[in-house]
C-alpha positions as CSV (number, residue, x, y, z in Angstrom):
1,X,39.9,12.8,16.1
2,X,37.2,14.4,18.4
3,X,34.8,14.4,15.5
4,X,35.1,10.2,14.8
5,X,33.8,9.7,18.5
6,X,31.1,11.4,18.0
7,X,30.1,9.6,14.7
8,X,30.9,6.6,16.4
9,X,28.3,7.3,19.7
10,X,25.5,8.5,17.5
11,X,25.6,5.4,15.0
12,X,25.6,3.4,18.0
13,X,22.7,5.1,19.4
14,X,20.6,4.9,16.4
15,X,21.6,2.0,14.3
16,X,21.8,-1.9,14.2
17,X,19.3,-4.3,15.0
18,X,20.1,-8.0,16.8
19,X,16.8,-9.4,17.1
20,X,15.4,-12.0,14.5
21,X,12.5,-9.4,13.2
22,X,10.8,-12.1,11.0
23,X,9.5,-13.8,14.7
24,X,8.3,-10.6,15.8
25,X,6.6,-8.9,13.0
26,X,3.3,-10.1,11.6
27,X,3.2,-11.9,8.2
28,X,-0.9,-12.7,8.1
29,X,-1.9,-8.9,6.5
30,X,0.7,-9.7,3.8
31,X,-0.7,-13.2,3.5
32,X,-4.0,-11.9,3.2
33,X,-2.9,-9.5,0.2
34,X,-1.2,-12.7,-1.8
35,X,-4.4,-15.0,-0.8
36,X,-6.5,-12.6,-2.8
37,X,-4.4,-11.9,-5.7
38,X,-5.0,-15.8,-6.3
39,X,-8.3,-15.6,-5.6
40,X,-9.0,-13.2,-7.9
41,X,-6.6,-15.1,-10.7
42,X,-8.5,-17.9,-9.6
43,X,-11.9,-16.7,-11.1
44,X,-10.4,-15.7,-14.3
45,X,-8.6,-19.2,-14.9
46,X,-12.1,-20.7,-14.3
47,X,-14.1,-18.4,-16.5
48,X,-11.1,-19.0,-19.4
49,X,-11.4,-22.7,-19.0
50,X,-15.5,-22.7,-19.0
51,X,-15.3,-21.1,-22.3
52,X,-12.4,-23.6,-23.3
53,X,-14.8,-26.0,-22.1
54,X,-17.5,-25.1,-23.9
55,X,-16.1,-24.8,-27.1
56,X,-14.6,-28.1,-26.8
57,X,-18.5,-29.1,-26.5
58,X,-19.4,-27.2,-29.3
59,X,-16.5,-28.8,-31.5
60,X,-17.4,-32.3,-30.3
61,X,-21.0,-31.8,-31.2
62,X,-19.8,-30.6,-35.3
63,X,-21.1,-27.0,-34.5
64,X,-21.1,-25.3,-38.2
65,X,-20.2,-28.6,-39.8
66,X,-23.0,-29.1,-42.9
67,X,-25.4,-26.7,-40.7
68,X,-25.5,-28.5,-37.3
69,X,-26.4,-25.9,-35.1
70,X,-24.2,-27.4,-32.1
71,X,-24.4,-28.1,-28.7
72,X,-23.0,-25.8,-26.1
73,X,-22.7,-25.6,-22.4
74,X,-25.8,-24.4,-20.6
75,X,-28.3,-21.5,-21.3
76,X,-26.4,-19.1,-23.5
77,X,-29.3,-16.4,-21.9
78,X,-27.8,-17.7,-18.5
79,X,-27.6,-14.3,-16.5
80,X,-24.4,-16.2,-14.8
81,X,-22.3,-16.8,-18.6
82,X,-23.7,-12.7,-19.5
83,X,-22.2,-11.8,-16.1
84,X,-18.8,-13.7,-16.1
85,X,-17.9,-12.9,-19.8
86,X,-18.2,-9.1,-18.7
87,X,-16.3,-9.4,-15.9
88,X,-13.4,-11.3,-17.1
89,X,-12.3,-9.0,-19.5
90,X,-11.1,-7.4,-16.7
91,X,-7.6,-7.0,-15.4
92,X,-6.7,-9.9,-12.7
93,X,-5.3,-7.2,-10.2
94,X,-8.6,-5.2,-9.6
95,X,-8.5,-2.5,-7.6
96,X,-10.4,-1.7,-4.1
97,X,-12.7,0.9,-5.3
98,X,-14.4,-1.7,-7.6
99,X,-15.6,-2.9,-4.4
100,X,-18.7,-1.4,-2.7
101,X,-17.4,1.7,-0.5
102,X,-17.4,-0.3,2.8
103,X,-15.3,-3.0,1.9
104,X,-13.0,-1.0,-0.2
105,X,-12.3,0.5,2.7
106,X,-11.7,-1.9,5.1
107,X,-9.0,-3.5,2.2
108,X,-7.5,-0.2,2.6
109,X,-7.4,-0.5,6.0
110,X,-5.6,-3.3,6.1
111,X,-3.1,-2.5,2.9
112,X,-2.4,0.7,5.2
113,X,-1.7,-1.8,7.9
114,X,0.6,-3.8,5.8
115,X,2.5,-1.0,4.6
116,X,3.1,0.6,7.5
117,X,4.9,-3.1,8.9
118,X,7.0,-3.4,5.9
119,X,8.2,0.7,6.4
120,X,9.3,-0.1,10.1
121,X,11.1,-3.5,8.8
122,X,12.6,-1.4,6.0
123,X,14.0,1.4,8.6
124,X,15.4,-1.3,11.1
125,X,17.2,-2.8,8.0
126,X,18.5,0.2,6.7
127,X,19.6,0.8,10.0
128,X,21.5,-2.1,10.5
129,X,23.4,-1.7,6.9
130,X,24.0,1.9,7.8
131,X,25.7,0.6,10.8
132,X,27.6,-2.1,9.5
133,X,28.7,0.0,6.6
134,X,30.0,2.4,9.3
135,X,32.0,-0.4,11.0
136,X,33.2,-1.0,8.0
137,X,34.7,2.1,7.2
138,X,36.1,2.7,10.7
139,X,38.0,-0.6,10.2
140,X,39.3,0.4,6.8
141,X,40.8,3.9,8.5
142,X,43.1,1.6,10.1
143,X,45.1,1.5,7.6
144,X,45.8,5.3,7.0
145,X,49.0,5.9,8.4
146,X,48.7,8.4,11.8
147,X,45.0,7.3,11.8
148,X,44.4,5.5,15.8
149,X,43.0,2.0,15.1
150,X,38.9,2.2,16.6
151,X,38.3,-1.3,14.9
152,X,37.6,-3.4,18.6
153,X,35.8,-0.6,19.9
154,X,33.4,-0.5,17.3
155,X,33.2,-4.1,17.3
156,X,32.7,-4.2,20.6
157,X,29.8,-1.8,20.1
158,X,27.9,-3.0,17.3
159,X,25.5,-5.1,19.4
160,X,25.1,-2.7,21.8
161,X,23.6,-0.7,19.0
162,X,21.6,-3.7,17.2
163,X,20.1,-4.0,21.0
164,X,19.1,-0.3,20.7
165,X,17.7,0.0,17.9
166,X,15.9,-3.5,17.9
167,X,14.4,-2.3,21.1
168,X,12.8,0.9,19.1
169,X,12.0,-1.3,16.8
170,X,9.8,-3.4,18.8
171,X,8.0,-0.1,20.3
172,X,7.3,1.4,17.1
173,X,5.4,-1.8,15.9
174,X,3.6,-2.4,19.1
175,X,2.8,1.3,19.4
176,X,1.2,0.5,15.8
177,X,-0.6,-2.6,17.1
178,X,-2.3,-0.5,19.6
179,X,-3.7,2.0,17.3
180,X,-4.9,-0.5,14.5
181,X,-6.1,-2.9,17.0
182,X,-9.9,-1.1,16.6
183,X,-9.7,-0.1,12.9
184,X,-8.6,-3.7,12.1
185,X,-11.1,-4.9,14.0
186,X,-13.5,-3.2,12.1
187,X,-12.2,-3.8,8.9
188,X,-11.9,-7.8,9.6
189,X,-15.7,-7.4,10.9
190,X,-16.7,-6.2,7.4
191,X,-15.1,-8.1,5.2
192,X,-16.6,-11.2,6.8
193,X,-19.8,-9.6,6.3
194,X,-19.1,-9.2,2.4
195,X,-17.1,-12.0,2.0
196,X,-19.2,-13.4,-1.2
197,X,-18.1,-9.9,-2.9
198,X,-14.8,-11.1,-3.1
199,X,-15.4,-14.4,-3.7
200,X,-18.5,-14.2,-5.7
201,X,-17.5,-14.4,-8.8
202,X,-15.1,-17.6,-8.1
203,X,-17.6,-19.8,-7.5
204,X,-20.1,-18.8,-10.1
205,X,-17.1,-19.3,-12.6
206,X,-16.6,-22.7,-11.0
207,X,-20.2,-23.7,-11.4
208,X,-20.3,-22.8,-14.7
209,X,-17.1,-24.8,-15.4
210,X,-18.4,-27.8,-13.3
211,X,-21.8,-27.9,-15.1
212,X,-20.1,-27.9,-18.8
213,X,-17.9,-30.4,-17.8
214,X,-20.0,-32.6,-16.5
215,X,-22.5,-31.6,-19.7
216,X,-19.6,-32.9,-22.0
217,X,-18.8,-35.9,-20.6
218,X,-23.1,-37.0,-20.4
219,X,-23.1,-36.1,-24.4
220,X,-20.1,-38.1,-24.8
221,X,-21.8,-40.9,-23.5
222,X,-25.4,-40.3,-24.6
223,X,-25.0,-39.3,-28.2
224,X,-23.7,-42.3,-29.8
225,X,-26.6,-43.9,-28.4
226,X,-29.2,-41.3,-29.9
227,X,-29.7,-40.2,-26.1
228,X,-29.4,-36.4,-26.6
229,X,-32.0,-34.9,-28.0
230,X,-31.9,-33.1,-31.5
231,X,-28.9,-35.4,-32.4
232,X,-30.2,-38.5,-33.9
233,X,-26.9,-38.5,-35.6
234,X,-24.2,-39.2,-34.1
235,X,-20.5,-38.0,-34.8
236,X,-19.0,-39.9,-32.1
237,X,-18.7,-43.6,-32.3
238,X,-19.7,-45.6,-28.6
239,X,-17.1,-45.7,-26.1
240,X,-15.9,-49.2,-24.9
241,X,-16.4,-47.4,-21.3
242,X,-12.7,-47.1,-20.5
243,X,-12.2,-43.5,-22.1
244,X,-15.2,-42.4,-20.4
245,X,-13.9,-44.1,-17.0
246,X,-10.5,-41.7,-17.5
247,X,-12.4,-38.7,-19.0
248,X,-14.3,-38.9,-15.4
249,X,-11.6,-39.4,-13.3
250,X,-9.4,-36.7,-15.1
251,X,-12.4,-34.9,-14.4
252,X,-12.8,-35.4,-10.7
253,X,-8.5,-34.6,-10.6
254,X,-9.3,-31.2,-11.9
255,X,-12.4,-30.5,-10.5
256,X,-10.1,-31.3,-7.0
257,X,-7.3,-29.2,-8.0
258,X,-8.8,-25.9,-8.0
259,X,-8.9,-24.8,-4.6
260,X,-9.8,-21.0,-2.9
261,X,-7.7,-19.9,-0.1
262,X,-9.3,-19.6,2.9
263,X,-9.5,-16.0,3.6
264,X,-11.6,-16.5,6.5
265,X,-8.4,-17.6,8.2
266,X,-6.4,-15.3,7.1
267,X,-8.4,-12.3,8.5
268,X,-8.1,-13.9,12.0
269,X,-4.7,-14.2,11.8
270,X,-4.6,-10.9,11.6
271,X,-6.3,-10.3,14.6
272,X,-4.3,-12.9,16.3
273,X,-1.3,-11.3,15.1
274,X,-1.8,-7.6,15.9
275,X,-3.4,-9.2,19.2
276,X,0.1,-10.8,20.5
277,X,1.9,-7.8,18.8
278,X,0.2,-5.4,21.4
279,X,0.3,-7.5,24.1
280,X,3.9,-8.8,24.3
281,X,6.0,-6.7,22.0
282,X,6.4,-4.1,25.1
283,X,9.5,-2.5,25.4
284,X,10.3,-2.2,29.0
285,X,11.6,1.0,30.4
286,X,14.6,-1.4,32.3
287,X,15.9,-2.6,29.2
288,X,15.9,0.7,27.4
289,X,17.8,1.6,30.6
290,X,20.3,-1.5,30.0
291,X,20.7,0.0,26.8
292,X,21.5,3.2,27.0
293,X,24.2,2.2,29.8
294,X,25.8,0.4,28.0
295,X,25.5,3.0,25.2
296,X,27.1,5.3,27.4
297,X,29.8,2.8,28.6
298,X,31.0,2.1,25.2
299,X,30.8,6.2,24.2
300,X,32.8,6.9,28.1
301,X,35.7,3.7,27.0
302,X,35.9,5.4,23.1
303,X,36.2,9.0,24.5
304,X,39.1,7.9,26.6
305,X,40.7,5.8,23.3
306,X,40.7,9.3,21.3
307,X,42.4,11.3,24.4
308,X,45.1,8.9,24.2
309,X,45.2,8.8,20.5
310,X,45.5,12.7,20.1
């Protein structure tokens, strides 16, 4: 019987958890890492609908019908239209090192960073089922004939332990906080600096989709009025001005709907984050004190529970 109360005192020494962990530890680095996924799925749905785009154009405009030659979006020898139909063939989840050196590392930096929060959430969690689990069992052992009944004790000190281990908790991640304070710092400093490597390639995909759109709807207007040159012809019949009026304005709703995120805000909250992380998530030696008294309370009222068991 011995044995159980030392169990007992060690799991609630180094198990449970009380506090609500989600207000403590910082979401932005993880926010960052989803911002520029999207980002980066961003600029491949614009270069796939500038090439949907254009061969709309070159459909509308009877491109190998009896010879026409067609119209398409742009320069084909644009540098911009060589570059982007390179790049997307590309997998949307790129990898740091197709970054220059600097700011792959300073992504790593802050993936390290991110990891390193979710570990200490995952061992306060797996704490707190260990815990419970072990409450569980203690309440189950009950029922075993001959077998004393620990059930309100360990009850009784399952908060006690949350408090504990919440309280470790918190040091670990400001202890973290502290030491990536500079390196996040630096990172945050040059990924500003490079910002238009990671978005880049967004907005030249979104110029070349704004500029073919816009070139589609001016040959659907101009053409059946022999207003585009090389097309004397036209295979479009004149609009009554209503279709163009909702072509544009689907346009403009589209044009609208493709929005970046704003990166820029997410690396301060990072800062901001880790910032009030370091500052206020301080464990205080008083209530580690608290703690462990009442640790040792609870471990001082079980002893006595097994000597009167046995």
């Amino acid at each position: 019987m011995k044995h159980l109360s030392s169990i007992v005192l060690v799991g609630s020494l180094a198990l449970g958890g009380c506090a609500d962990l989600s207000k403590i530890l910082p979401t932005a680095s993880a926010v960052f890492a989803t911002d520029l996924q999207s980002e980066r799925a961003l600029a491949a749905q614009l270069a796939a609908d500038f090439r949907t785009e254009d061969k709309t154009l070159r459909f509308l405009s009877a491109e190998g019908y009896y010879g026409e030659v067609g119209y398409s979006c742009g320069d084909p020898k644009d540098v911009r239209q060589q570059r982007l139909a390179a790049k997307t063939k590309k997998a949307v989840k790129q990898e740091n090192a197709n970054y220059s050196r600097a700011l792959a590392n300073a992504l790593d930096t802050i993936d390290h960073y991110n990891d390193a929060l979710k570990k200490i959430d995952k061992q306060s969690a797996d704490a707190k089922a260990a815990l419970k689990f072990l409450s569980s069992l203690i309440s189950q052992s009950a029922s075993i004939p001959g077998f004393p009944n620990y059930g309100s004790v360990a009850a009784a000190g399952l908060p006690i332990a949350n408090t504990a281990v919440d309280l470790i908790t918190i040091e670990d991640l400001r202890q973290l906080a502290a030491e990536m304070d500079a390196p996040l710092q630096a990172a945050v400093s040059v990924i500003r600096n490079n910002l238009t490597e990671l978005t880049g390639e967004t907005l030249t995909a979104f110029q070349l989709w704004d500029e073919c759109a816009r070139e589609t709807l001016t040959y659907l207007r101009e053409v059946p009025r022999g207003g585009v040159p090389g097309y004397p012809t036209s295979h479009i019949g004149a609009s009554s001005g209503v279709e163009l009026q909702m072509a544009y304005q689907a346009y403009l709703t589209r044009r609208a709907s493709y929005q970046s995120p704003d990166l820029k805000a997410d690396l301060q909250a990072i800062l901001d984050q880790n910032a009030a992380l370091m500052k206020g998530g301080t464990v205080s030696p008083e209530a580690l004190i608290a703690a462990l008294e009442k640790a040792t309370a609870l471990a001082n009222k079980l002893q006595a529970t097994v000597r009167v068991g046995t």
